[in-house]
C-alpha positions, -999 to +999 in steps of 0.1 A: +000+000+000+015+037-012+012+060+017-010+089+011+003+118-007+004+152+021-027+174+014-017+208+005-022+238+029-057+245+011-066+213+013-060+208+049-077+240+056-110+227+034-111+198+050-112+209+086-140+217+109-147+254+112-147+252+151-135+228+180-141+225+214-118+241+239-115+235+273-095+265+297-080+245+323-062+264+353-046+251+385-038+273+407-050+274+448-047+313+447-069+319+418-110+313+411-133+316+379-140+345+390-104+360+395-088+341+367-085+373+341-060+352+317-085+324+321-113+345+307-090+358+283-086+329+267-120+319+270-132+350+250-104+348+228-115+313+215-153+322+213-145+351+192-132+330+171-160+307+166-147+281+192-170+264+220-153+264+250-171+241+282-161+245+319-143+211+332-152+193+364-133+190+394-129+151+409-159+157+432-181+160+398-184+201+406-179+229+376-152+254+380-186+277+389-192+251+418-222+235+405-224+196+407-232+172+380 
């Protein structure tokens, strides 16, 4: 089997989805959701850009917003 020939940069570009999902992690025991300012940075970064970004849960099943699922 002849491996695949690389896609040109056009190509690639065509072929990929127009947004992703993002997830903003940060550890830190200093900082919260709420005081994270690069955090929500690069949250609003990536949504202006057409990105969905989700909040990840803690080990306990809790949101970064403290809500449990």
């Amino acid at each position: 089997m002849r491996p695949m020939a690389p896609a040109s940069d056009a190509e690639h570009k065509a072929a990929a989805p127009s947004s992703v999902r993002c997830f903003v992690v940060t550890v830190s025991d200093t900082r919260t959701e709420a005081t994270d300012r690069s955090g929500r940075v690069i949250v609003d970064l990536l949504t202006a850009a057409g990105h969905n970004t989700g909040r990840p849960h803690d080990r306990e099943g809790r949101t970064s917003a403290g809500a449990r699922h």
